[in-house]
N, C-alpha and C positions, 0 to 999 in steps of 0.2 A: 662717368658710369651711371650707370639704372638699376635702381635696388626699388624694392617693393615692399611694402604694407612693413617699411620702419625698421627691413633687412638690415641696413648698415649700423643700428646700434646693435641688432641680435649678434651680428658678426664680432662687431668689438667686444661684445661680452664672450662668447666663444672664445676668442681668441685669448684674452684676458683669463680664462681658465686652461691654457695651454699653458706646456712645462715650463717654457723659454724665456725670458725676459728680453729676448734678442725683438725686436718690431720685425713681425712675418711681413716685409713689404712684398716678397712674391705671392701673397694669397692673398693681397689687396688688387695686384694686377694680374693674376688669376679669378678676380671677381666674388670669392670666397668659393672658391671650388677649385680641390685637391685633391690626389690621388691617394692610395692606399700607402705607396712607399713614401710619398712626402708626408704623411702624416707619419709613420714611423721614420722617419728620418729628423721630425721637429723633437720628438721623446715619448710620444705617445707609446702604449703597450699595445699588441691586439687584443686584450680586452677593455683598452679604453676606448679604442675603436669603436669595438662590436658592441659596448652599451651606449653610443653616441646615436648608431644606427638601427637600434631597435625599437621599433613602433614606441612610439611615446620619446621616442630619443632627441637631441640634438639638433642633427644631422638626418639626411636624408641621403637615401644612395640611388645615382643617376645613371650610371652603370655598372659595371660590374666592376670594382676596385677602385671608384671614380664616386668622393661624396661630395655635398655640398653643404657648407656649415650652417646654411640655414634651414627653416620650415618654411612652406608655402609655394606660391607658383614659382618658378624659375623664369627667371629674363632671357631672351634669347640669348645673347653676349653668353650665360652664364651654362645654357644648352651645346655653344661653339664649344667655349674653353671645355667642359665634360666631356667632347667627340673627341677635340687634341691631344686633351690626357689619355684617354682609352686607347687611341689611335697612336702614342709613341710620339717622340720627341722629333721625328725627321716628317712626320705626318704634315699635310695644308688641308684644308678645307676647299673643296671646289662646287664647281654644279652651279644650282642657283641663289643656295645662301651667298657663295660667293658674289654670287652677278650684286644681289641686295646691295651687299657690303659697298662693292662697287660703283652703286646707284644705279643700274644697268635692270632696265624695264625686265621682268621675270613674273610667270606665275607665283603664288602662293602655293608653297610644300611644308608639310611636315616634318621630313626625313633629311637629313645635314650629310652631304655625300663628303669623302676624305680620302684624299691619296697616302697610301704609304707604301715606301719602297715594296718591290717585287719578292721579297726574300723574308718581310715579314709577315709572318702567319698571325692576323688579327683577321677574326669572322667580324660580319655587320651585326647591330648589336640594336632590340630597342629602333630610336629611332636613328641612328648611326647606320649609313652605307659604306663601307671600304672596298674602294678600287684598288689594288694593288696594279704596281705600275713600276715601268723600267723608265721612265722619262719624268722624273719627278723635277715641276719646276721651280725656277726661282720662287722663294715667296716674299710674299709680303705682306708686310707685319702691319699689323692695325693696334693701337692703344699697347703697347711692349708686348703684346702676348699674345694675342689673336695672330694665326699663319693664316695665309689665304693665298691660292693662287692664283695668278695675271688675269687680266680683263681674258684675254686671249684662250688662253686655257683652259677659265671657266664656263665663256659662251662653249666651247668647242665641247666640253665634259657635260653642260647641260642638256645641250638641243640634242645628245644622242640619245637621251631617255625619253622625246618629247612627240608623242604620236600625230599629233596635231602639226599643219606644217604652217598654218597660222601664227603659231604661238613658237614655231621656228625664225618664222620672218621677225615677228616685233622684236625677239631677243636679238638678231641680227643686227636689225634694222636701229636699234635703239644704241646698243656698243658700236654701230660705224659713225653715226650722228653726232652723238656726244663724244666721239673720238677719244673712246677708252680703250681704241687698239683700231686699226687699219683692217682691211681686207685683204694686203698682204700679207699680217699677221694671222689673221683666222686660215690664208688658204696656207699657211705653212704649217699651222695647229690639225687641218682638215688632210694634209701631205703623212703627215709621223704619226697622228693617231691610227687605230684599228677602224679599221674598213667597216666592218658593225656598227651602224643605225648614223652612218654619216650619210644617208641620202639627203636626208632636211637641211643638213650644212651645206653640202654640196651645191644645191637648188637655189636657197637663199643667197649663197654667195653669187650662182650667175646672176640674182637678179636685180641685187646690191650693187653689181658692175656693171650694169645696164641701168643704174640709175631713180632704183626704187627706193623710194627712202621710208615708208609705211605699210601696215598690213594690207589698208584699202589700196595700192596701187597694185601692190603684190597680185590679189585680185584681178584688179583691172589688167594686169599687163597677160596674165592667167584666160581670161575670156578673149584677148583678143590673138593671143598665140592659137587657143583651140578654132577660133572662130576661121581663120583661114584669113585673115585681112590684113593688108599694110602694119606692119609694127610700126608705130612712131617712135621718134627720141622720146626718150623720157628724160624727165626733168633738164630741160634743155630753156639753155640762156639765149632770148631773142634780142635782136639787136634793131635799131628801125637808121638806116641811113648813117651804121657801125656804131650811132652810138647806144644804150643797154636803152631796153622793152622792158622785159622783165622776165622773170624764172620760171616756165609754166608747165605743169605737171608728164601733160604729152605733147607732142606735135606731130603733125602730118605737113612738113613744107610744101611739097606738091600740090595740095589742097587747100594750104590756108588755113588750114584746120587747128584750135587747142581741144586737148577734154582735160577738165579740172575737177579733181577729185574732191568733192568740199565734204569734209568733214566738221559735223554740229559745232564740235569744239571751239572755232576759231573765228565762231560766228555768236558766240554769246554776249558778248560786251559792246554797245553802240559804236565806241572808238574801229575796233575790228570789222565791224558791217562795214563801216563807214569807209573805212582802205580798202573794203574788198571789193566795195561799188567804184570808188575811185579807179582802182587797178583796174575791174575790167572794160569801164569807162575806156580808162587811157589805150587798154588792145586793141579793142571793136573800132577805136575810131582811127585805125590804121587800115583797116577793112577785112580785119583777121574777125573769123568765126571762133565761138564759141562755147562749146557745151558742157555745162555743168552736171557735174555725176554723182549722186549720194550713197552711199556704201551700204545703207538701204538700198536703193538702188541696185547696186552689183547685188545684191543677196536673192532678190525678192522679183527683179524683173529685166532679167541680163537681155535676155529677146529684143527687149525695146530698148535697149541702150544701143545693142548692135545696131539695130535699125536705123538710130538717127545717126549711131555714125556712116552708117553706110551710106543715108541720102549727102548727107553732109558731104561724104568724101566726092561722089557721083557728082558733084553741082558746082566741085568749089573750085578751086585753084590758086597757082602762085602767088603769095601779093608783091606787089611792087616798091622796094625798100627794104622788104626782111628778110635778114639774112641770120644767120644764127651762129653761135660759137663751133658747136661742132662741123659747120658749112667755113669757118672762117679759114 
């Protein structure tokens, strides 16, 4: 757990002026944040309550019936468990806190989205969103008391809030990577959910299954669909005389052609230059072409990228020996 500016002794003394001599281990794994009826449930009065949470009080209230036994900022962890409590007992946490939780690449939001059954009448609250929903999934419990729902569920509940279709791909592209759920998990998420604002799921996933594993391809496969040119494989495994080449971003077999997305990132550390000169070292001397593309690049000057693919393709041809997994 994560407490702040010395929270975890404030709490024990709190807690230590509660009726009970019984040890509250649930408001230790609630984080010190509990609801209106668990405080009167432990023996408190509602006026012990209401002078807990009046300016100058105790406590602090987080939403509406929802306090927290400390003063000061609150920890996120301790923002969740305040949504859950609000949100009812059958409630999960989805969207992109979820993804966080997950470790699953996501914007920065303010706002902690929450499913509860269809039949429960809880409004969004603060910074609380409530989806009410017939398909409430499995959850999954983090530290005994945080719900959360599936990798799966959460990409699919986040990217339909997400106008950007950028920031559609990375959340995609990041949960199919780190294989915190499949594509055939998301298209069966993208099947049962509502039809509303699943265009960006939709799009990411064909292009997740064609092989795009980043924003910048995403891009790049984007400029070459509008441009009217040969689609290459993406991320296609070359082979030189059957046995492995190497994994290269695009191909054009007909031509001989790679284009390789190089992104800053992977090019910081001497070690990484150093395989990456090696690598294309090891292509070109098969007699495969290849062109190097910065996502700079895609942003700032797509005309001239087309161009050289275009001469490239105009000039090149088969090479003799490579053959590729998806040709096997």
């Amino acid at each position: 757990m994560t407490w702040r500016r010395g929270s975890l002794s404030v709490l024990a003394a709190n807690i230590a002026r509660m009726p009970s001599r019984e040890e509250p281990v649930w408001l230790l794994l609630q984080r010190g944040v509990l609801s209106r009826q668990q405080a009167l449930s432990w023996g408190l009065s509602p006026g012990a309550i209401r002078s807990r949470i009046e300016p100058g009080g105790a406590w602090q209230t987080l939403l509406p019936g929802v306090y927290q036994v400390t003063t000061g900022l609150s920890a996120p962890n301790q923002l969740q468990m305040a949504a859950l409590l609000y949100a009812g007992s059958a409630s999960v946490i989805t969207g992109v806190s979820a993804l966080h939780t997950h470790m699953i690449r996501a914007p920065q939001v303010s706002s902690i989205e929450v499913l509860v059954p269809h039949e429960r009448k809880r409004r969004s609250c603060k910074f609380v969103v409530v989806h009410r929903t017939r398909r409430l999934p499995t959850r999954v419990t983090v530290d005994y008391a945080l719900r959360f729902a599936p990798p799966a569920r959460a990409v699919a509940d986040a990217v339909r809030g997400m106008s950007k279709q950028s920031e559609v791909r990375a959340v995609v592209a990041s949960a199919v990577q780190q294989r915190k759920c499949s594509i055939t998990d998301l298209a069966k998420e993208l099947n049962a959910g509502p039809t509303r604002g699943s265009a960006g799921l939709r799009a990411a996933l064909t292009e997740v299954a064609a092989g795009i594993r980043s924003v910048p391809e995403g891009d790049f496969r984007q400029l070459i669909i509008k441009s009217g040119l040969p689609q290459p494989l993406f991320n296609e495994t070359l082979l030189l005389k059957g046995q492995f080449l190497a994994i290269v971003d695009a191909w054009w077999p007909e031509a001989g052609l790679v284009a390789e997305i190089d992104s800053r990132e992977w090019h910081l550390l001497p070690d990484d230059w150093e395989k990456t000169m090696a690598r294309h070292a090891r292509i070109t001397a098969t007699g495969i072409r290849v062109i190097h593309i910065s996502p700079r690049q895609l942003r700032t000057e797509p005309a001239r990228v087309l161009e050289n693919i275009v001469n490239a393709l105009r000039t090149g041809g088969p090479v003799p020996g490579i053959t590729s997994l998806a040709a096997a």
